[in-house]
N, C-alpha and C positions, 0 to 999 in steps of 0.2 A: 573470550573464547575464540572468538573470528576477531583477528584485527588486517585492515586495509590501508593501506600508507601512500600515499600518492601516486597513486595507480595510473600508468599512463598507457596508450593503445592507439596507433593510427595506422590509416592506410592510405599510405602515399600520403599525399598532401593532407588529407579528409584525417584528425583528429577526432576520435570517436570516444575516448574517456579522456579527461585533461585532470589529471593531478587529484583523482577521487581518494576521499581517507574518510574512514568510518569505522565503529566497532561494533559488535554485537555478543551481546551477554549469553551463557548456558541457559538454555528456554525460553528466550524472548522469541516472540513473532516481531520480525522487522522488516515496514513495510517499504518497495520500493515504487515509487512511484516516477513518471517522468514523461512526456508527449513521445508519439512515435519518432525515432531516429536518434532518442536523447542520451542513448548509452546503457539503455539497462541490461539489456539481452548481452551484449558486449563486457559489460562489466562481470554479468553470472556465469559466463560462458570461461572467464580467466579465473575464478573462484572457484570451476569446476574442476577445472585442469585442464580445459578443452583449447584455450587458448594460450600465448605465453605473450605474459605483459611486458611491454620496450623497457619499461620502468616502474619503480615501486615494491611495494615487498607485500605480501599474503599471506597470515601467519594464524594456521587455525589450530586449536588448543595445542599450541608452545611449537609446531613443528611450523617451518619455512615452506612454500609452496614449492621455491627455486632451488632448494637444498633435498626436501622429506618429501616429494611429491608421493612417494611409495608405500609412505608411511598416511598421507594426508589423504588418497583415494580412497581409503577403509573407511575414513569418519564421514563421506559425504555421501549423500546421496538426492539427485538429481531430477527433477520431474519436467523432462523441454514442453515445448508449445508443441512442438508432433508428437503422435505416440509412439512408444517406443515399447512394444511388444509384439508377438508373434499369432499371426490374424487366425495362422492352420493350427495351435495349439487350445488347449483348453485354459482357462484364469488358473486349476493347480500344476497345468503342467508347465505352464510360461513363470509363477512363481518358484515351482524346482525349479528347473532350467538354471533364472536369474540366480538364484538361490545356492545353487553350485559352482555359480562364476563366482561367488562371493568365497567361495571354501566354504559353507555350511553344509556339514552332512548328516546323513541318518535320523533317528530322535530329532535333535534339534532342529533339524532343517524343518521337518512335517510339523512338530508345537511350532516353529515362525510362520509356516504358511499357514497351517489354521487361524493363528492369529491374525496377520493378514485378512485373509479373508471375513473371517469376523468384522473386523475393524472398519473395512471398507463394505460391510455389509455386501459383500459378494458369495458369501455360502453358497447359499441355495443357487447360485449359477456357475460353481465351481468344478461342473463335469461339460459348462457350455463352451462353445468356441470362440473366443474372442473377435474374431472377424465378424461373428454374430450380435456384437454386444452394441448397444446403442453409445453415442458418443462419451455420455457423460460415467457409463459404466466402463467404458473403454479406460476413461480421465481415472478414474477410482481405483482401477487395474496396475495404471501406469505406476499412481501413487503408492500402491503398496508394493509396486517392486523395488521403491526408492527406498521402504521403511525396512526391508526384509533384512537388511545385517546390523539393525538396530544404527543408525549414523549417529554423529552428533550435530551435524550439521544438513538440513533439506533445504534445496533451493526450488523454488515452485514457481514457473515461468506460466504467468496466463492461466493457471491451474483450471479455471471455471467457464475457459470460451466454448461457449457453442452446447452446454451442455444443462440436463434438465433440471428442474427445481428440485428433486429428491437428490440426485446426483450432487447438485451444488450443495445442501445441507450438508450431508453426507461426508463432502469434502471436507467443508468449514470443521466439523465438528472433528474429524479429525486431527488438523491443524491442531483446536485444542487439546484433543488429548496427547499428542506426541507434544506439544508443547511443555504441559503438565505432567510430561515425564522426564523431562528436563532434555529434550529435542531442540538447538535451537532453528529457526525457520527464515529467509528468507523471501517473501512474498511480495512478487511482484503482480500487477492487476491494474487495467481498466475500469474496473468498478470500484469504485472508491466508496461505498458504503459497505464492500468488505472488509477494505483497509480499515474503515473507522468500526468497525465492530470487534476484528479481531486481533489487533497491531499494537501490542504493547509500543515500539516508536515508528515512525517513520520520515523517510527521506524523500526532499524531491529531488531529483537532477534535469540537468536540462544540457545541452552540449557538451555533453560530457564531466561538467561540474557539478559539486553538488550544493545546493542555492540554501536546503534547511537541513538540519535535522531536531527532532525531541518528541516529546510525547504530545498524542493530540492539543493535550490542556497547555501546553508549550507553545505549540506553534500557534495555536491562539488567542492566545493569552493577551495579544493587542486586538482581542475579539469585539465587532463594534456592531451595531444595529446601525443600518441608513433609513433616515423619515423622510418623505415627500411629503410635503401638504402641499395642497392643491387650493390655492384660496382665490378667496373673491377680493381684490382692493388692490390700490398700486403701489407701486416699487419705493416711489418716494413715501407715503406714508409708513412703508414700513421700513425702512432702510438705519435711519435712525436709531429705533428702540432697540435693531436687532444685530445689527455691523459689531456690536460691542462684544456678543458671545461666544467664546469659542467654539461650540457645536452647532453653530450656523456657517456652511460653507457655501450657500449660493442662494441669493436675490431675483427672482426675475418677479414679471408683473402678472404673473397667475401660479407662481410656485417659488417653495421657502426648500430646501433642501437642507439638512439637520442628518450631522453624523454626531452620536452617541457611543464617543471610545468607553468600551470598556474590559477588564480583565475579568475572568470566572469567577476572581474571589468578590468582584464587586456586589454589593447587593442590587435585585433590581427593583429596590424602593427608591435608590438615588439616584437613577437613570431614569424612574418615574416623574422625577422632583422636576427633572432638567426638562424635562418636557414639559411638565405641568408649567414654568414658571414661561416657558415659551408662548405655550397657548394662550396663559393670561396674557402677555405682550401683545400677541394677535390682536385677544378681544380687547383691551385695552384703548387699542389701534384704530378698531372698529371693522375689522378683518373680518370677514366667514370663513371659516373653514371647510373645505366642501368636501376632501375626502383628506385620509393619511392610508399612504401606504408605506408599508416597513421590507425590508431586506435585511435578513440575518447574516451577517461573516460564518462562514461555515469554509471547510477544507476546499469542497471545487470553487469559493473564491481564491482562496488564498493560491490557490493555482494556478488559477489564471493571472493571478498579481504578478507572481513570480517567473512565469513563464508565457505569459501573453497568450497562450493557447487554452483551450481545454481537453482534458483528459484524452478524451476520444478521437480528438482531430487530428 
């Protein structure tokens, strides 16, 4: 539905997308992920039409971005990091308004903002002023202005910053249902327990390239558990029985350090085994173990793998 082909974008010297290509299905939520400066906002902004890319081609349900831009503004719709409605209007008069830049008139238009409003659970404040509205109904506002000419494709930049736990539901749950009406979604975010609840795939990039893509169970699929044990005994007594297993990756003389590769489809009887047969070495050894501590691979690893940073930073 959305396809991207090596997308390129600089300024001056500064290279801010470098050769990005991805695709996205009709109703997938696909998540964009990337540290700040990494290209996301850049990349969405040339998807929107906001930008024009040096290079590369942008081809959303069969029309060219560089060719159908005219054609391609109708299927999208855009939700940026600022808001982008009108503070002196009310939530149904800033949905007409948008509504009629769309060409929606009459009938139709009024069933899309009711719906709208529905959807984003804005009814009951749909005679308030939006300049009145708290930030995250602000965010809920913006988002049904994106939804009001039906797109095929939404891009949701930050969609949840700064905004309150009902507001954030509220959102999410949107998300899915324009998803489940065969909407597809671009979602970009900071909170990566979004990304993993609602992201059929995602992407990370990082300088403008893009380092993964696939579905969660994908990208971690070389998903591993790290064990610390903390023991009592020395390096040479254990070095021996245990230099020989692959899932010992470090010796010292009060700590056994034990990665446990594993993929989702592994059972974790046989990751128990691996461990089990270590411990016996230990006590074997004549080792105490004094404590184990474990570390799960989860996505804000694999992000930091990839990108040396974390999310946030």
């Amino acid at each position: 539905m959305l396809e991207v082909v090596e997308l390129r974008k600089s300024y001056g010297d500064f290279v801010a997308v470098n050769g990005l290509s991805f695709e996205i299905q009709t109703g997938e939520v696909f998540g964009l992920l990337g540290p700040n400066g990494a290209g996301k906002s850049t990349t969405m902004t040339m998807i929107a039409g906001l930008k024009r890319a040096d290079s590369g081609s942008i081809t959303l349900d069969g029309w060219k971005m560089s060719t159908h831009f005219h054609k391609i503004k109708n299927l999208l719709g855009l939700v940026p990091q600022d808001f982008a409605i009108y503070p002196d209007l009310t939530a149904r008069e800033n949905l007409n308004f948008f509504g009629r830049l769309y060409g929606i008139k009459g009938p139709t238009l009024q069933q899309r903002v009711d719906k709208i409003l529905d959807q984003t659970g804005l009814m009951q404040n749909a005679n308030g002023f939006a300049g009145t509205f708290s930030g995250g109904m602000k965010r809920r506002l913006n988002f049904g202005v994106a939804l009001l000419h039906q797109p095929k494709l939404v891009i949701l930049d930050e969609p949840t910053v700064g905004v309150d736990p009902q507001s954030r539901s509220h959102l999410l749950d949107c998300v899915k249902q324009v998803s489940a009406e065969g909407t597809a979604v671009i979602y970009a975010s900071h909170y990566m327990e979004e990304v993993e609840a609602i992201c059929q795939r995602i992407a990370i990039i990082d300088h403008g390239k893009l380092l993964t893509c696939g579905t969660l169970d994908n990208l971690l699929s070389a998903n591993r558990a790290d064990v610390r044990l903390r023991v009592h005994g020395t390096k040479p007594r254990l070095g021996p029985r245990l230099v020989g297993l692959a899932e010992v990756d470090e010796i010292s003389d009060d700590e056994v350090h034990v990665i446990l590769p594993r993929s989702r489809r592994d059972s974790v009887f046989a990751i128990n085994d691996r461990m089990t047969l270590i411990l016996e070495i230990l006590k074997q050894a004549g080792t105490e173990v004094l404590a184990i501590d474990t570390e799960e691979y989860n996505l804000e690893r694999l992000f930091l793998e990839l990108t040396g940073r974390r999310l946030r930073d």
